[in-house]
PDB file of N, CA, C, O and CB in Angstrom:
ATOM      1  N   UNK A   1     -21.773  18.011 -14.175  1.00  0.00           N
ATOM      2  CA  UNK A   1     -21.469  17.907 -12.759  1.00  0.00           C
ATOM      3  C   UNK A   1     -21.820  16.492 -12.290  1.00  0.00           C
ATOM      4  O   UNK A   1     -22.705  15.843 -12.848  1.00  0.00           O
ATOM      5  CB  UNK A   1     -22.246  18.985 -11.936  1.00  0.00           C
ATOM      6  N   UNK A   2     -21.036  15.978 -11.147  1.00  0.00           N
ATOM      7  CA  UNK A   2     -21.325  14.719 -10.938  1.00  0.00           C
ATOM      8  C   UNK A   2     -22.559  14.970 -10.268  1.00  0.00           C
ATOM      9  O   UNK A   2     -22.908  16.101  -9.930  1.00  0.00           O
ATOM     10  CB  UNK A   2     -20.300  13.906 -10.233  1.00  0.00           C
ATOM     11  N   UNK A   3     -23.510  13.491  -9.987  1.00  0.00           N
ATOM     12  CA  UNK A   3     -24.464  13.397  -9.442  1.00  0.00           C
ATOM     13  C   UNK A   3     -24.746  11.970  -8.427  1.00  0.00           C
ATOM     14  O   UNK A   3     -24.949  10.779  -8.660  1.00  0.00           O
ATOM     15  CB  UNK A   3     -25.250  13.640 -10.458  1.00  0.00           C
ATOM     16  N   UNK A   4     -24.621  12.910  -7.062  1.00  0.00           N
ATOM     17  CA  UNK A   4     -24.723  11.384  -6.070  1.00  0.00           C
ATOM     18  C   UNK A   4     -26.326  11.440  -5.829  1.00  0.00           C
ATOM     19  O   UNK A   4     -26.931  12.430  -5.417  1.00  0.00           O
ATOM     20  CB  UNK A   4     -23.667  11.400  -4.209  1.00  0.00           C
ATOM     21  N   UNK A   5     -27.021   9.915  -6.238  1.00  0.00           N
ATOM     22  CA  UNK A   5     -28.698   9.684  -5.472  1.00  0.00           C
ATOM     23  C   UNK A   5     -28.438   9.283  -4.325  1.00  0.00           C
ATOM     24  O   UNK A   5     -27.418   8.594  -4.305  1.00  0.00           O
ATOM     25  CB  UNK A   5     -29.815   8.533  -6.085  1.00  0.00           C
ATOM     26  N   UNK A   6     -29.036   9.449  -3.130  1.00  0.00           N
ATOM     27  CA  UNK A   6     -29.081   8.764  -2.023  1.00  0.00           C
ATOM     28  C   UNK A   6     -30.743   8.907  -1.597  1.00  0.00           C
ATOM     29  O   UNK A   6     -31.708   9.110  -2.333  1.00  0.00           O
ATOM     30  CB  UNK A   6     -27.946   9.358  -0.958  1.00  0.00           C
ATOM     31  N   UNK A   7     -30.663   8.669   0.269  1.00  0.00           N
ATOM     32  CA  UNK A   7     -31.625   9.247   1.053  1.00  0.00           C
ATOM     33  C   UNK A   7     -31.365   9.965   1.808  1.00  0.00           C
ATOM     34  O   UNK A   7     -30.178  10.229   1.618  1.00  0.00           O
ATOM     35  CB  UNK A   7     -32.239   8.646   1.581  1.00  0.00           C
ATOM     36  N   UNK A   8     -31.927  10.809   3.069  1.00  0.00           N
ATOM     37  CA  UNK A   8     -31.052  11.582   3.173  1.00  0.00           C
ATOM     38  C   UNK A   8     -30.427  11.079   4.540  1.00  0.00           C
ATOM     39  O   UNK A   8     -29.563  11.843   4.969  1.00  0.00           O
ATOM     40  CB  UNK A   8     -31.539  12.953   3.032  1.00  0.00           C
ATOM     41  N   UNK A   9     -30.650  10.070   5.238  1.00  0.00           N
ATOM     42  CA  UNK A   9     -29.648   9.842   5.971  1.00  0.00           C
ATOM     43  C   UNK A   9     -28.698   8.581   5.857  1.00  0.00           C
ATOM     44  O   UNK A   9     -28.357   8.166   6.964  1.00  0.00           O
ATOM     45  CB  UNK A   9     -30.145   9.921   7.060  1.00  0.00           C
ATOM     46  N   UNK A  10     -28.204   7.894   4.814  1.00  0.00           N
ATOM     47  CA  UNK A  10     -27.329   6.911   4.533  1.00  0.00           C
ATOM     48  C   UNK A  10     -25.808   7.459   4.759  1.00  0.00           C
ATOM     49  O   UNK A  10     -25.212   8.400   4.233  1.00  0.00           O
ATOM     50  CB  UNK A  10     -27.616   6.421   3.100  1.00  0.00           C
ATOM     51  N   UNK A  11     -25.363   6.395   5.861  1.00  0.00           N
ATOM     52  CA  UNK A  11     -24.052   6.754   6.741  1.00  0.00           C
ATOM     53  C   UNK A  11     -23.240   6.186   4.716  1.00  0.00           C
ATOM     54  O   UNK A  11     -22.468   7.026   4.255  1.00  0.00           O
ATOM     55  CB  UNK A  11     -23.614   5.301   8.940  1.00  0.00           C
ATOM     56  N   UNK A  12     -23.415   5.330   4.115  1.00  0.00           N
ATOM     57  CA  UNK A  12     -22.639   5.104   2.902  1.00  0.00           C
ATOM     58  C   UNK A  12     -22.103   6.559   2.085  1.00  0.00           C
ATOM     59  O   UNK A  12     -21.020   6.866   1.587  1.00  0.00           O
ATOM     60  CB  UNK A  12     -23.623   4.198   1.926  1.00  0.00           C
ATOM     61  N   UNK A  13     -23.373   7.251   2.209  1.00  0.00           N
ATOM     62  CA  UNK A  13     -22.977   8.421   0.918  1.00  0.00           C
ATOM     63  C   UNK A  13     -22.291   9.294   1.339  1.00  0.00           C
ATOM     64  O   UNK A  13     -21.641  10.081   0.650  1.00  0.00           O
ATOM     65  CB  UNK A  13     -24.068   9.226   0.224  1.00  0.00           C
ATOM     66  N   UNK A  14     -22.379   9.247   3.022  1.00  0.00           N
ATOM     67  CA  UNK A  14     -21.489  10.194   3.786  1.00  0.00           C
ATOM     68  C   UNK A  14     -19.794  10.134   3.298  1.00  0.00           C
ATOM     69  O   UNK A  14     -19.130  11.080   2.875  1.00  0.00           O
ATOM     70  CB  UNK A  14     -21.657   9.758   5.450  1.00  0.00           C
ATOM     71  N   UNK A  15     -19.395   8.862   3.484  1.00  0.00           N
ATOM     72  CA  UNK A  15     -18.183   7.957   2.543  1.00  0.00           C
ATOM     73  C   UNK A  15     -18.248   8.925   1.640  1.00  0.00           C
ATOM     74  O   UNK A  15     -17.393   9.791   1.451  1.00  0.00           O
ATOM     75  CB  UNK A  15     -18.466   6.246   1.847  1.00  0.00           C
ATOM     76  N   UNK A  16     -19.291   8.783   1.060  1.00  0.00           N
ATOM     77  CA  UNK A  16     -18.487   8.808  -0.980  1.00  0.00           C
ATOM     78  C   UNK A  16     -18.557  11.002  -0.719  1.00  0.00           C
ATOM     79  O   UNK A  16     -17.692  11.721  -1.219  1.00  0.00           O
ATOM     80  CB  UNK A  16     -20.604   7.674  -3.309  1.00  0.00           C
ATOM     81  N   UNK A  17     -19.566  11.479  -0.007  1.00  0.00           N
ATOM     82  CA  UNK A  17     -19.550  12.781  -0.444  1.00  0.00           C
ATOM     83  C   UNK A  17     -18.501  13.473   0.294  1.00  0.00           C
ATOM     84  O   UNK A  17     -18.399  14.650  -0.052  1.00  0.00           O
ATOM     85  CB  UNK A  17     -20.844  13.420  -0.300  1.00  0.00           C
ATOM     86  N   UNK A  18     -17.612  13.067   1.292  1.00  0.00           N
ATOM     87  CA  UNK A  18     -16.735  13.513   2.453  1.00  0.00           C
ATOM     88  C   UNK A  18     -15.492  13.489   1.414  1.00  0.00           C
ATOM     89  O   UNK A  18     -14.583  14.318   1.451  1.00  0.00           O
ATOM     90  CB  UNK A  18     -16.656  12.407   4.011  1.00  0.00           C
ATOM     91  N   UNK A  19     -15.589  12.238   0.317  1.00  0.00           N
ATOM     92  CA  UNK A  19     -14.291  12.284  -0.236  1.00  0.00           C
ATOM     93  C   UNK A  19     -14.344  13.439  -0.977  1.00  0.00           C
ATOM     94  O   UNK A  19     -13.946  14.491  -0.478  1.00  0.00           O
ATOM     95  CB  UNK A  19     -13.877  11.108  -1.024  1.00  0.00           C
ATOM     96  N   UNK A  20     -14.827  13.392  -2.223  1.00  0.00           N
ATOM     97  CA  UNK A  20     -15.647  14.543  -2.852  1.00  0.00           C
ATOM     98  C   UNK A  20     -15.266  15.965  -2.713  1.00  0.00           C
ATOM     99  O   UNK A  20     -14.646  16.633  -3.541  1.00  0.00           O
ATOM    100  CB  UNK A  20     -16.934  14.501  -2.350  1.00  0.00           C
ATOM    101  N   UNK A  21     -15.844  16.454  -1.227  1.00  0.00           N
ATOM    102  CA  UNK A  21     -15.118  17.608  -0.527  1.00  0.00           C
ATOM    103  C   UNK A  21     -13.769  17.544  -0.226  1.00  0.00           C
ATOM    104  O   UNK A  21     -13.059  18.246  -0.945  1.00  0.00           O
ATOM    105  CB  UNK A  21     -15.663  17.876   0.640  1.00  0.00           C
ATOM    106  N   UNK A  22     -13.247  16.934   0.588  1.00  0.00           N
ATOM    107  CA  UNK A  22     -11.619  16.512   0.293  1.00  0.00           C
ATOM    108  C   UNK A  22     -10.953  16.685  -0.906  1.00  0.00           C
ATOM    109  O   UNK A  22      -9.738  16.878  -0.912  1.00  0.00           O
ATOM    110  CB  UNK A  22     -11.378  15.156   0.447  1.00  0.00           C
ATOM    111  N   UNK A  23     -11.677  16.634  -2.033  1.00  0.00           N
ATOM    112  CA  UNK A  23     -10.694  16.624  -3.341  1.00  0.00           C
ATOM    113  C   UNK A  23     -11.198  17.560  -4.092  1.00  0.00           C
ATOM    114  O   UNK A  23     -10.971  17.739  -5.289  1.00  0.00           O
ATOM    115  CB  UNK A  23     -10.582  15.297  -4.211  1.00  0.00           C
ATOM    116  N   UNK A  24     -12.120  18.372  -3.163  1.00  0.00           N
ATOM    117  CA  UNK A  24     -13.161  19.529  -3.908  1.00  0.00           C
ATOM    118  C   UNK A  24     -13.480  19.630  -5.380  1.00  0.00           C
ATOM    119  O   UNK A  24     -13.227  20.510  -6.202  1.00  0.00           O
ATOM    120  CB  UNK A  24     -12.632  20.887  -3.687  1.00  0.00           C
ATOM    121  N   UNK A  25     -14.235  18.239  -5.495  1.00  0.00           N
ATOM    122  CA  UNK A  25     -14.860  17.957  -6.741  1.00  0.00           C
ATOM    123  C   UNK A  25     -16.555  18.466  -6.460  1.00  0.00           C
ATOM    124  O   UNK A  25     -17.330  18.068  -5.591  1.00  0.00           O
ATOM    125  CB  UNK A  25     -14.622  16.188  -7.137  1.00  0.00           C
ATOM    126  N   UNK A  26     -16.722  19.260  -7.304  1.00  0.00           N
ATOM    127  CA  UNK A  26     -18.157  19.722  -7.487  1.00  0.00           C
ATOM    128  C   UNK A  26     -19.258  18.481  -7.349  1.00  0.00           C
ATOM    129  O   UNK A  26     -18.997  17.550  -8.111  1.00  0.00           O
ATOM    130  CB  UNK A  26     -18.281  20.424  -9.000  1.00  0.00           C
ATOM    131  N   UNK A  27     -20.202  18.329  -6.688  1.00  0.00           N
ATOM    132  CA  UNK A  27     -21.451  17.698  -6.994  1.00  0.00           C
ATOM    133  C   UNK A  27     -22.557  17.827  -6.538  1.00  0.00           C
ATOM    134  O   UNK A  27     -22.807  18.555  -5.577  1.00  0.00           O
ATOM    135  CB  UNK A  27     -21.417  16.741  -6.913  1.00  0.00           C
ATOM    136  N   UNK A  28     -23.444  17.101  -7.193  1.00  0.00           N
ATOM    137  CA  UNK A  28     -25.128  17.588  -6.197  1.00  0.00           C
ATOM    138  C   UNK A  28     -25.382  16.290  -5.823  1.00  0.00           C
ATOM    139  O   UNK A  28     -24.810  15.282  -6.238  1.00  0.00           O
ATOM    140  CB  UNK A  28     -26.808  18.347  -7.179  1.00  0.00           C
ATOM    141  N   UNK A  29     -26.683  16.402  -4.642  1.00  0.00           N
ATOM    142  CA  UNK A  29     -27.179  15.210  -4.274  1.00  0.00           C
ATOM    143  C   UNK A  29     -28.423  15.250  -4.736  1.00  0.00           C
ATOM    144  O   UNK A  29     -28.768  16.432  -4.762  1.00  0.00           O
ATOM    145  CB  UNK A  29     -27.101  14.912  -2.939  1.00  0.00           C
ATOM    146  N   UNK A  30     -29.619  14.267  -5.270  1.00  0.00           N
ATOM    147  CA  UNK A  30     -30.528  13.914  -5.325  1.00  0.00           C
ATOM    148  C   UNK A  30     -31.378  12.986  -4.263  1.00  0.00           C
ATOM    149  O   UNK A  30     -31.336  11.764  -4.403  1.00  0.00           O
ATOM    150  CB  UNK A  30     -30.337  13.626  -6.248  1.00  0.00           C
ATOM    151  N   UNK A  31     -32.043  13.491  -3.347  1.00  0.00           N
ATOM    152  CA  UNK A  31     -32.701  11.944  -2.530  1.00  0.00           C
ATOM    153  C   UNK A  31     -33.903  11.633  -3.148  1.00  0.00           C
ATOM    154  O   UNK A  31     -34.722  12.296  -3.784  1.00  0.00           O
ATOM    155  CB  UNK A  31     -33.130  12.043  -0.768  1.00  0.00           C
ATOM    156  N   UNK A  32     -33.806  10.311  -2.769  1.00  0.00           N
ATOM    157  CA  UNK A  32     -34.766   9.564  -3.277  1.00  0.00           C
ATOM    158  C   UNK A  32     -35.788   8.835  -2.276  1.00  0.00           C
ATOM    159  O   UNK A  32     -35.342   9.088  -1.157  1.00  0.00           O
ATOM    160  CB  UNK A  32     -34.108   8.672  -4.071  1.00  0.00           C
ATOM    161  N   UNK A  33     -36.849   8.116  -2.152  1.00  0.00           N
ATOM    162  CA  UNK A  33     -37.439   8.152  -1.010  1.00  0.00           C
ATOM    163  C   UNK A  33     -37.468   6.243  -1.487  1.00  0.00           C
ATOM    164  O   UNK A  33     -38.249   5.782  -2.319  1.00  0.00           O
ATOM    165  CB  UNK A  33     -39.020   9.388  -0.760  1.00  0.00           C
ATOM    166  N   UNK A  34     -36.559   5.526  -0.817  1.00  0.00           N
ATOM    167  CA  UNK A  34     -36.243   4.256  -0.628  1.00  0.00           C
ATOM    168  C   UNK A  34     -37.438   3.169  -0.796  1.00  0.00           C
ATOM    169  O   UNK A  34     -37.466   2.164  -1.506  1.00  0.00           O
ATOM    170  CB  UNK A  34     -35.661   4.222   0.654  1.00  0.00           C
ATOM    171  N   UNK A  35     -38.575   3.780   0.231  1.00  0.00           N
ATOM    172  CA  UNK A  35     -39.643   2.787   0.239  1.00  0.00           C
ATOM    173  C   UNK A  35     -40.565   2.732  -0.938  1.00  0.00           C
ATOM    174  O   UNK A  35     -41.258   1.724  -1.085  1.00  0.00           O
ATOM    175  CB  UNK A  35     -40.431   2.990   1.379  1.00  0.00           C
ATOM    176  N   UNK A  36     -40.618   3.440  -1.547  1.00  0.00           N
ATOM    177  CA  UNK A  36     -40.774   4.118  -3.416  1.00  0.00           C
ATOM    178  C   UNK A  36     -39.904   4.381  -4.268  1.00  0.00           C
ATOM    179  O   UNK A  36     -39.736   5.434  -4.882  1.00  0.00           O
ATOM    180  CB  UNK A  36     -41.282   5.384  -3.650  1.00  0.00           C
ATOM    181  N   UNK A  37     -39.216   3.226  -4.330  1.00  0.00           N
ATOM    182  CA  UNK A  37     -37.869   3.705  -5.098  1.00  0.00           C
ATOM    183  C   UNK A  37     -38.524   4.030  -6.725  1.00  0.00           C
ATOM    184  O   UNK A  37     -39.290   3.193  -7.203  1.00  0.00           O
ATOM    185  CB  UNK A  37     -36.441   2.230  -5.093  1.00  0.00           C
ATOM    186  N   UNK A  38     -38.181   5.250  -7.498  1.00  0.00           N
ATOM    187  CA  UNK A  38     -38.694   5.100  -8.981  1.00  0.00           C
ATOM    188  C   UNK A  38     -37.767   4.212  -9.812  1.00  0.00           C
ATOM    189  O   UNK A  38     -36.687   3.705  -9.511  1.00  0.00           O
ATOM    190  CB  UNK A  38     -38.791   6.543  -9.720  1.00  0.00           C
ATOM    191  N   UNK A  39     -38.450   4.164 -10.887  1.00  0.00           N
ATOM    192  CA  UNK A  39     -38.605   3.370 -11.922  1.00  0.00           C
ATOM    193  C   UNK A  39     -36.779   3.609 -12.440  1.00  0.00           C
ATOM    194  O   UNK A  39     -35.812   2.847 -12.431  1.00  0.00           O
ATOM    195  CB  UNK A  39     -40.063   3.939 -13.053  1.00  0.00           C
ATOM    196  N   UNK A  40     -36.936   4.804 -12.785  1.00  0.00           N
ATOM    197  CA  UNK A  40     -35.507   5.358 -13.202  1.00  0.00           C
ATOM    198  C   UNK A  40     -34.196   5.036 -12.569  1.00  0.00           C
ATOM    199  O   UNK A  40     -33.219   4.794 -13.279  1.00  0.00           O
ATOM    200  CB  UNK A  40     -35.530   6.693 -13.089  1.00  0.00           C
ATOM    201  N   UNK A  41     -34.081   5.012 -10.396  1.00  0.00           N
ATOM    202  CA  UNK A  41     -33.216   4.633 -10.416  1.00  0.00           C
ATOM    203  C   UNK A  41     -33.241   3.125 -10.134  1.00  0.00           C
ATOM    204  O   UNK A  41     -32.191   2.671  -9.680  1.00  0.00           O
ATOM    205  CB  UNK A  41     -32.632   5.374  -9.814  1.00  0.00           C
ATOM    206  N   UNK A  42     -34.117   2.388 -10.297  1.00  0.00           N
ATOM    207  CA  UNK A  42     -33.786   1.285 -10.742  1.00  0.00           C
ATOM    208  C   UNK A  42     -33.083   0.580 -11.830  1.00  0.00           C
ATOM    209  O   UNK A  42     -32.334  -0.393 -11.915  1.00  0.00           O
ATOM    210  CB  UNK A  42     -34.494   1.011 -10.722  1.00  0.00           C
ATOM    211  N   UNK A  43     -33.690   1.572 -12.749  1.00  0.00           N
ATOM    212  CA  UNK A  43     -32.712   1.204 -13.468  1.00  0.00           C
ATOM    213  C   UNK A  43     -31.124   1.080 -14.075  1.00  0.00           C
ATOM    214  O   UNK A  43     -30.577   0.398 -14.940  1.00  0.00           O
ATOM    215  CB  UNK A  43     -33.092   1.380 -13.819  1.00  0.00           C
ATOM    216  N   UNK A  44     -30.618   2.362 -12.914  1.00  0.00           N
ATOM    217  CA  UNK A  44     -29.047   3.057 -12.767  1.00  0.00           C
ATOM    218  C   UNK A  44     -28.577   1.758 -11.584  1.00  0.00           C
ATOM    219  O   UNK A  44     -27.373   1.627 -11.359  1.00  0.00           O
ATOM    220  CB  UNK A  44     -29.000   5.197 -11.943  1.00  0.00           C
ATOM    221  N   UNK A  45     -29.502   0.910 -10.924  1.00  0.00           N
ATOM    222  CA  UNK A  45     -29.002   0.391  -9.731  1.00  0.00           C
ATOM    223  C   UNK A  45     -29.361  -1.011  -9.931  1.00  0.00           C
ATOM    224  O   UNK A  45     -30.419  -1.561  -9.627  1.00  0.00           O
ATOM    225  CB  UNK A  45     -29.559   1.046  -8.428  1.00  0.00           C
ATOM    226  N   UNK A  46     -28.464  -1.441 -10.411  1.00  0.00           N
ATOM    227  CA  UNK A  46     -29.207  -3.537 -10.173  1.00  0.00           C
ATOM    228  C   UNK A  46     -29.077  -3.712  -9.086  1.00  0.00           C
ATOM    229  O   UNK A  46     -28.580  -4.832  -8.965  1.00  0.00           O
ATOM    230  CB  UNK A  46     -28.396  -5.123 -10.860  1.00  0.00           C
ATOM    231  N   UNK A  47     -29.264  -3.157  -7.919  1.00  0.00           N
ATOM    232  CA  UNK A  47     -28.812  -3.819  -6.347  1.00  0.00           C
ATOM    233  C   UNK A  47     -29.740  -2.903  -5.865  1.00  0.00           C
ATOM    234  O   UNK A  47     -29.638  -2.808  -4.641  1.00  0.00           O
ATOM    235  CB  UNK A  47     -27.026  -3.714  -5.599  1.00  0.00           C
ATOM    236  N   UNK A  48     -30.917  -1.933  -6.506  1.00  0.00           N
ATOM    237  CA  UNK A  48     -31.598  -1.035  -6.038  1.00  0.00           C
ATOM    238  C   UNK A  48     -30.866  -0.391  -4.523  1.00  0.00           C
ATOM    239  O   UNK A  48     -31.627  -0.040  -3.621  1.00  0.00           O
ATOM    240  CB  UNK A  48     -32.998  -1.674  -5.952  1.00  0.00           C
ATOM    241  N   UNK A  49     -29.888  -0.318  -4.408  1.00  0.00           N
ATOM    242  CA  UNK A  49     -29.401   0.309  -3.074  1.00  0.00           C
ATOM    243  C   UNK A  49     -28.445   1.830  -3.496  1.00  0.00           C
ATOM    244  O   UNK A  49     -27.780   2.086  -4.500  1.00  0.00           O
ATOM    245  CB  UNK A  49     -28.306  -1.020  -2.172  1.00  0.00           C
ATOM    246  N   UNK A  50     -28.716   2.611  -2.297  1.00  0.00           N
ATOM    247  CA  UNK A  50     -27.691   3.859  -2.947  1.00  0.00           C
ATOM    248  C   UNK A  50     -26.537   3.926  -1.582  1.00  0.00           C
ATOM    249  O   UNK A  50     -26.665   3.246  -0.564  1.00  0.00           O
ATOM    250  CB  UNK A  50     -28.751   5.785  -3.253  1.00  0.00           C
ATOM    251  N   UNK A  51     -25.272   5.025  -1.871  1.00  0.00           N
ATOM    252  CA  UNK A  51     -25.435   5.676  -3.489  1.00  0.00           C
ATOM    253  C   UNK A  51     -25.171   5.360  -4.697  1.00  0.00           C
ATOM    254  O   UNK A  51     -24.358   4.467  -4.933  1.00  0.00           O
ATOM    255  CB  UNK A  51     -24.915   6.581  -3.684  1.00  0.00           C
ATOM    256  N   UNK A  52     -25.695   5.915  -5.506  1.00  0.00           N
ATOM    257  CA  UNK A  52     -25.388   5.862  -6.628  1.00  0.00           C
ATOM    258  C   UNK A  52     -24.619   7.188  -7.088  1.00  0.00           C
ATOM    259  O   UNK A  52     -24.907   8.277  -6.590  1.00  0.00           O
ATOM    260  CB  UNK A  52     -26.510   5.536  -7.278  1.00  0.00           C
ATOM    261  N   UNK A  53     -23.408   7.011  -8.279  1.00  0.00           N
ATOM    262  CA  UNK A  53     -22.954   7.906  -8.640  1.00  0.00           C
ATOM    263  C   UNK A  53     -23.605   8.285  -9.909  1.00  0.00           C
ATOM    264  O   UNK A  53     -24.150   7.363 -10.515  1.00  0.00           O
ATOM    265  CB  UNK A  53     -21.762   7.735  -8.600  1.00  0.00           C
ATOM    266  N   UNK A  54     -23.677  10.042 -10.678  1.00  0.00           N
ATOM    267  CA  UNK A  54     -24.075   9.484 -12.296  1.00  0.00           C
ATOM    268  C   UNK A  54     -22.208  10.450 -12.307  1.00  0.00           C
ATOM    269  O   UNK A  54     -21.904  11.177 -11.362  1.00  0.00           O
ATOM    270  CB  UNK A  54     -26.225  10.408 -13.592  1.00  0.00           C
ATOM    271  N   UNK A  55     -21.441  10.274 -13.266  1.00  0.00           N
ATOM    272  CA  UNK A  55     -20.962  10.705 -13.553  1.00  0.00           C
ATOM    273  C   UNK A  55     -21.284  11.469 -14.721  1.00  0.00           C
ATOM    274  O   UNK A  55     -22.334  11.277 -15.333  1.00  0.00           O
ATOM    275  CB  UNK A  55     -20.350  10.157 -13.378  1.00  0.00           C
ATOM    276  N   UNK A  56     -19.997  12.770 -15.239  1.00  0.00           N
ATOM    277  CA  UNK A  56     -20.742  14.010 -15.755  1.00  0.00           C
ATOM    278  C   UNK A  56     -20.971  13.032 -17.253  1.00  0.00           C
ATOM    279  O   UNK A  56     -21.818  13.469 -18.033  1.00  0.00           O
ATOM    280  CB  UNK A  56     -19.663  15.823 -15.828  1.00  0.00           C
ATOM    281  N   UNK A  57     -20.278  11.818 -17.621  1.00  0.00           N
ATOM    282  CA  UNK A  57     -20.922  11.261 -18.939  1.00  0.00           C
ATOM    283  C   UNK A  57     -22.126  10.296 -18.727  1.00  0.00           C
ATOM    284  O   UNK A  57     -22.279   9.323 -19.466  1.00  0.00           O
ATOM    285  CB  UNK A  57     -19.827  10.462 -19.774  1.00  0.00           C
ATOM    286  N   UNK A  58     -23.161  10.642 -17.483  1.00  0.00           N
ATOM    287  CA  UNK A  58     -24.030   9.688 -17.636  1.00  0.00           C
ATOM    288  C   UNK A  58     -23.944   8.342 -17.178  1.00  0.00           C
ATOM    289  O   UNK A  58     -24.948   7.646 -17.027  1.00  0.00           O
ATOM    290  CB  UNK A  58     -24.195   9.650 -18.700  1.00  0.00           C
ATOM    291  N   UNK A  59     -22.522   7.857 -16.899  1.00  0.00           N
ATOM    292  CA  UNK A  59     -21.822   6.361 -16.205  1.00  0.00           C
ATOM    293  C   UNK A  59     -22.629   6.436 -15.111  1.00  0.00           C
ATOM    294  O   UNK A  59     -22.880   7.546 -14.643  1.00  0.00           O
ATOM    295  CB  UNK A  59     -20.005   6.244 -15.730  1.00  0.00           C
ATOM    296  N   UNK A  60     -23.224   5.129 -14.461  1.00  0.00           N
ATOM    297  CA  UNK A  60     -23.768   4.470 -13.253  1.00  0.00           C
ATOM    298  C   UNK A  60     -22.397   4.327 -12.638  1.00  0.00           C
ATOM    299  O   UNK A  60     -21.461   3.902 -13.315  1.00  0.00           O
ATOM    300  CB  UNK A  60     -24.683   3.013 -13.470  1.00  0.00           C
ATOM    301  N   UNK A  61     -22.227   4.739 -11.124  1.00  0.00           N
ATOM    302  CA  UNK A  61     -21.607   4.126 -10.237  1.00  0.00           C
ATOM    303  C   UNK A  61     -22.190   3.243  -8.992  1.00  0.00           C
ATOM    304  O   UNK A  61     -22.839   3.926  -8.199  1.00  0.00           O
ATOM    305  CB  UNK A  61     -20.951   5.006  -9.880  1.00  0.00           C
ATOM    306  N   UNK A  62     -22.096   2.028  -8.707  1.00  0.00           N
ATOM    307  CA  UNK A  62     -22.732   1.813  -7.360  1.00  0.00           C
ATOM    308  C   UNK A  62     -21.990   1.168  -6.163  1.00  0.00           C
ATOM    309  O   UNK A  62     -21.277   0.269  -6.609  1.00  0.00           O
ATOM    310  CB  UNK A  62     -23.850   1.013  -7.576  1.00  0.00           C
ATOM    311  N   UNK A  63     -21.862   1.287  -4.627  1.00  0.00           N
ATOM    312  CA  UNK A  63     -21.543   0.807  -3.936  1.00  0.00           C
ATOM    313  C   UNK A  63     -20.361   1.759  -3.788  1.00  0.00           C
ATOM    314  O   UNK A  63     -19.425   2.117  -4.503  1.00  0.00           O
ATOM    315  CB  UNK A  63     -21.576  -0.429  -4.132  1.00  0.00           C
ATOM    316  N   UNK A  64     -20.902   2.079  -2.269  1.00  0.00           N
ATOM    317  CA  UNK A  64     -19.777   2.900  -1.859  1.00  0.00           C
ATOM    318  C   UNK A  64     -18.194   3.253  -1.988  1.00  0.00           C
ATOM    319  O   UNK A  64     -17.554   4.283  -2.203  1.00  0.00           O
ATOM    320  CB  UNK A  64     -19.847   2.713  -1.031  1.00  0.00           C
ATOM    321  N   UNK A  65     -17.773   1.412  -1.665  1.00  0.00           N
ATOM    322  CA  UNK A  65     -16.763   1.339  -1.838  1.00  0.00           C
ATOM    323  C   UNK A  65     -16.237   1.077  -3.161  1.00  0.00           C
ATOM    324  O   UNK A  65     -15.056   1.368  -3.349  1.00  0.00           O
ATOM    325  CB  UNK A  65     -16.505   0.713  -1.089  1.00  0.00           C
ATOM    326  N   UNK A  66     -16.944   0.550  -4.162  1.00  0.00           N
ATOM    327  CA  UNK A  66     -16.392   1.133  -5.401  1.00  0.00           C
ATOM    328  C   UNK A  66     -16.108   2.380  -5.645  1.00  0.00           C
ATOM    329  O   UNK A  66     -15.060   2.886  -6.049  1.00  0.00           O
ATOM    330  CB  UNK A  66     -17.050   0.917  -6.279  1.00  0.00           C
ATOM    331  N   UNK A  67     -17.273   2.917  -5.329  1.00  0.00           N
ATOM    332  CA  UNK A  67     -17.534   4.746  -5.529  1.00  0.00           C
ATOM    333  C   UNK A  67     -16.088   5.509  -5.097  1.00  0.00           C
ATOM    334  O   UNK A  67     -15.821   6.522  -5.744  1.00  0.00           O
ATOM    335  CB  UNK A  67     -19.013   5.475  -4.220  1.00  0.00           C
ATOM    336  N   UNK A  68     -15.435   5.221  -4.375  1.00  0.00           N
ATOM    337  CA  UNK A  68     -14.668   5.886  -3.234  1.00  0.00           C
ATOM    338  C   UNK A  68     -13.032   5.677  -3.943  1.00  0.00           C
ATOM    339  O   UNK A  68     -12.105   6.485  -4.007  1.00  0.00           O
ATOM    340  CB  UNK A  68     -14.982   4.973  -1.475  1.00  0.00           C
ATOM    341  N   UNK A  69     -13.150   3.961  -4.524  1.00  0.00           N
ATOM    342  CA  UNK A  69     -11.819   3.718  -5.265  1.00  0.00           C
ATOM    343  C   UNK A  69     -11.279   4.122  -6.061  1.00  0.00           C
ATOM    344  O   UNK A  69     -10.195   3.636  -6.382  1.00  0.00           O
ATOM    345  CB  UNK A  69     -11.642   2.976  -5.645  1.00  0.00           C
TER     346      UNK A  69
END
């Protein structure tokens, strides 16, 4: 299943999860708490910013508007 990280109020992921439903693709959200970002999604994020996508093979997605294209 796909997997979007965010926080829980980023107007960005709203973007990527609105499409998502629109094309009623299954996914979960994970939040993450920004001012403690862990170790892990740093490492899914060179721009430490979300969301982030994981896709179901594990692929990093980042930046909304990539996410969305």
């Amino acid at each position: 299943m796909i997997k979007i990280i965010s926080f829980k109020i980023c107007p960005f992921v709203q973007r990527v999860t609105a499409l998502l439903e629109a094309k009623e693709v299954a996914y979960e959200i994970d939040y993450i708490d920004l001012s403690n970002k862990p170790q892990w999604f740093l490492d899914l994020s060179p721009t430490g910013q979300v969301p982030v996508l994981l896709t179901e093979s594990g692929e990093a997605l980042f930046e909304s508007d990539a996410i969305i294209e």
